[in-house]
C-alpha positions in Angstrom: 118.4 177.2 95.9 114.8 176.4 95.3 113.3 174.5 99.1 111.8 171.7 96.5 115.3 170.7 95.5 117.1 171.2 98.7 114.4 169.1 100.9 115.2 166.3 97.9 119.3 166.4 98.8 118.1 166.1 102.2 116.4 163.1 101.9 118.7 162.1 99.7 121.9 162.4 102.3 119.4 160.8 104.7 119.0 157.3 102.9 122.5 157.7 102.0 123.1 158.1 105.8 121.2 155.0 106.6 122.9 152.7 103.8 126.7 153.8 105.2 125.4 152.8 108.8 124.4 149.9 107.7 128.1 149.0 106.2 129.7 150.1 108.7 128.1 147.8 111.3 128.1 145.1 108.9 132.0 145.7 108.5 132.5 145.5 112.2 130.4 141.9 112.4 132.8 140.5 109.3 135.5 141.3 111.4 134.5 139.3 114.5 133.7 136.4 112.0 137.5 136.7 110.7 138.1 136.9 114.1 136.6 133.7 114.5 137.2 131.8 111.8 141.2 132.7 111.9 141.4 132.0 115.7 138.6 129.4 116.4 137.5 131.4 119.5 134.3 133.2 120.4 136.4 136.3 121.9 134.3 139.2 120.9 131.2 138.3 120.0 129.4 140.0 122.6 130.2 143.0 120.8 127.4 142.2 117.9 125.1 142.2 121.3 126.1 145.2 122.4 126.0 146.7 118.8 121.7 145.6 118.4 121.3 147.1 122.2 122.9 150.3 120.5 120.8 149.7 117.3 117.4 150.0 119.9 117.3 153.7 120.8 118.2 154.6 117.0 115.1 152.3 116.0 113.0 153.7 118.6 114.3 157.6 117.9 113.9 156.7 113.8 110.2 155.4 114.8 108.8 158.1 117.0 110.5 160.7 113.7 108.3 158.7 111.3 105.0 158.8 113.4 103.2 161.9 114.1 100.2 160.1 115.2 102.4 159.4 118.6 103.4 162.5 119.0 99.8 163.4 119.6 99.5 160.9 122.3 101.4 162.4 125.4 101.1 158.3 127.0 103.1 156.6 124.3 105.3 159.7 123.5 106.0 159.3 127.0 106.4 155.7 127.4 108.7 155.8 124.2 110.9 158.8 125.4 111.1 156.8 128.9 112.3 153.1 126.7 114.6 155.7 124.5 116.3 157.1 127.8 116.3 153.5 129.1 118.5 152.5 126.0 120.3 155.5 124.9 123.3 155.1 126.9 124.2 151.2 125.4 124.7 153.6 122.3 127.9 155.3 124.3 128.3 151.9 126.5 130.5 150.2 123.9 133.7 153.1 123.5 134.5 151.1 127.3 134.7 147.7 125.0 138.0 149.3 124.3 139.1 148.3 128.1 139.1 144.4 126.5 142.2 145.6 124.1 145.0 144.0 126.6 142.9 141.0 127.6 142.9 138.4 124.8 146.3 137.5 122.7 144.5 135.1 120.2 145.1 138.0 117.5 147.5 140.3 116.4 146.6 144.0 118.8 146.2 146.1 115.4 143.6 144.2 114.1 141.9 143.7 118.1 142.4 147.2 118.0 140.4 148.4 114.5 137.7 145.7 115.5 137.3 146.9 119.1 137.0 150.8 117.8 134.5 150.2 114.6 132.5 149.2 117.0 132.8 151.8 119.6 132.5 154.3 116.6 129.6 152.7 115.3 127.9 153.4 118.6 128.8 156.2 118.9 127.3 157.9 115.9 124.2 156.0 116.2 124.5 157.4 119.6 124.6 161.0 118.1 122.4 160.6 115.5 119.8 159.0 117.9 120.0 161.9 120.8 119.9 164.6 117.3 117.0 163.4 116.3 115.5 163.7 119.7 116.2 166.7 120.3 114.6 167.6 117.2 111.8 165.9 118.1 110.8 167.9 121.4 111.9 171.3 119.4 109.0 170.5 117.4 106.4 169.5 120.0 107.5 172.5 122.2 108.8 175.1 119.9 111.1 176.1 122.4 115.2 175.9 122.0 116.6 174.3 124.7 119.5 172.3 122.8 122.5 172.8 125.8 119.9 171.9 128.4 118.7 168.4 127.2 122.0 167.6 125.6 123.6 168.4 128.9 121.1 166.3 130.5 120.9 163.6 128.6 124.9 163.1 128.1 124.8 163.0 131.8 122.2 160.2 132.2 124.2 158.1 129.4 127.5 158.9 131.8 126.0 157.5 134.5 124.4 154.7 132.6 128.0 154.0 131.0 128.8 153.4 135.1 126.1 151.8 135.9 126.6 148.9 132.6 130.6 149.0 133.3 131.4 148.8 137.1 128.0 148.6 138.0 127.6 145.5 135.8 124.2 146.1 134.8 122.3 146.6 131.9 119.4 147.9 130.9 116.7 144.8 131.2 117.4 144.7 135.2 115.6 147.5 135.6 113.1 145.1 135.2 114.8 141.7 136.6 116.7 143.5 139.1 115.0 146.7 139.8 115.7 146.4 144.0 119.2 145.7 143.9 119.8 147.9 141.1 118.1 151.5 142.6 119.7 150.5 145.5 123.9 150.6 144.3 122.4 153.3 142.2 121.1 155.3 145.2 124.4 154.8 146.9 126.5 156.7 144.5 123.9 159.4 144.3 123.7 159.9 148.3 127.2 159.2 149.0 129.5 161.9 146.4 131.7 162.3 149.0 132.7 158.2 149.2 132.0 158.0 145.2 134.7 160.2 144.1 136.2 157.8 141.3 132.9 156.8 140.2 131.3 161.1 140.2 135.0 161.8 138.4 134.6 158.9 135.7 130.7 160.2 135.5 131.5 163.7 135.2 134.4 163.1 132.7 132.5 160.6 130.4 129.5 163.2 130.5 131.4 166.3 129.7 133.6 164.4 127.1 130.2 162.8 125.4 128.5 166.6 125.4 131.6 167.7 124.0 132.1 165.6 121.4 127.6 165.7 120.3 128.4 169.6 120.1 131.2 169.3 117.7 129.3 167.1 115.2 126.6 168.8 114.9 128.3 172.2 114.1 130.0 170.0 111.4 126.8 169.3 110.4 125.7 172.6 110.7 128.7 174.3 108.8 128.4 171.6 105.9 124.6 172.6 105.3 125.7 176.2 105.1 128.6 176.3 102.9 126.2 174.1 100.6 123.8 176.9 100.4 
């Protein structure tokens, strides 16, 4: 296949890409209206919240891909990475929405159930497609393959951000309105494994689960490109 008429499909699957993402979360938001609207309560409106803090990392992963002239500037490539890392795991945050399912009887569970999931899927792949085009990113600045590594290690930063925004009950704007308290409980889990066994287990499990499943859709990815060549 001629590179001129494959790098069009690409961008081609890449706007398409974009458009479906945008229908999707736009189906999830008519669904909390008709939630609204047939109920008269407010139940789950949060989640459109929690859906833009999701949105941020993708906007801030879909910027730095666009502009090479940060790239060149180690300060706001830093900065940017750091607000990315800050954000990343609101992306995964929202699959523990699903928690909410027995809590409110206003609707019938099914449809509780398909408005609570679009959501978590939603960020979920924005999650995925945000930590991809990361780690293409740094593959580009450093020319060096370290995919396992910095999935690894990011999946386990979202893990114990996930914690953190779930139990923890924090998000990620106190690191600015409550940095203190906040380094402090998160110091406590790190120093003290052996009294944090729950929270290390639900770390661990949410880490190796969110690695797992990253892995998975990118072969997909991987193995769709090559069958179309």
């Amino acid at each position: 296949m001629r590179p001129d008429i494959l790098i069009n499909r690409k961008a081609e699957f890449k706007i398409s890409m974009k458009q479906w993402l945008l229908v999707c979360c736009g189906f999830s938001c008519l669904l909390v209206c008709i939630r609204i609207v047939a109920t008269g309560y407010l139940t789950y409106l949060f989640l459109v919240w929690n859906l833009f803090l999701a949105l941020i990392p993708f906007a801030i992963s879909e910027w730095l891909f666009k502009n090479n002239q940060v790239i060149g500037n180690k300060w706001k490539l830093s900065l940017s990475l750091l607000c990315w890392l800050l954000f990343i795991p609101n992306s995964f945050y929202i699959v523990t929405d699903l928690f909410h399912l027995d809590q409110f009887d206003s609707a019938p569970k099914w449809f509780d159930l398909l408005l609570l999931f679009s959501f978590a899927w939603n960020g979920l792949v924005l999650g995925i497609i945000s930590v991809r085009k990361i780690e293409l990113l740094l593959h580009t600045i450093s020319r060096r393959r370290f995919s396992i590594a910095f999935v690894c290690g990011v999946m386990w930063l979202n893990a114990f951000g996930v914690y953190v925004g779930r139990y923890l009950r924090y998000n990620s704007w106190d690191i600015i309105t409550q940095p203190f308290s906040l380094f402090q409980e998160m110091l406590n889990v790190i120093i003290h494994p052996l009294h944090n066994k729950m929270e290390w287990g639900m770390i661990t499990s949410w880490a190796v689960f969110m690695t797992l499943f990253y892995i998975t859709i990118k072969k997909l990815a991987e193995s769709f490109l090559l069958h179309k060549r």
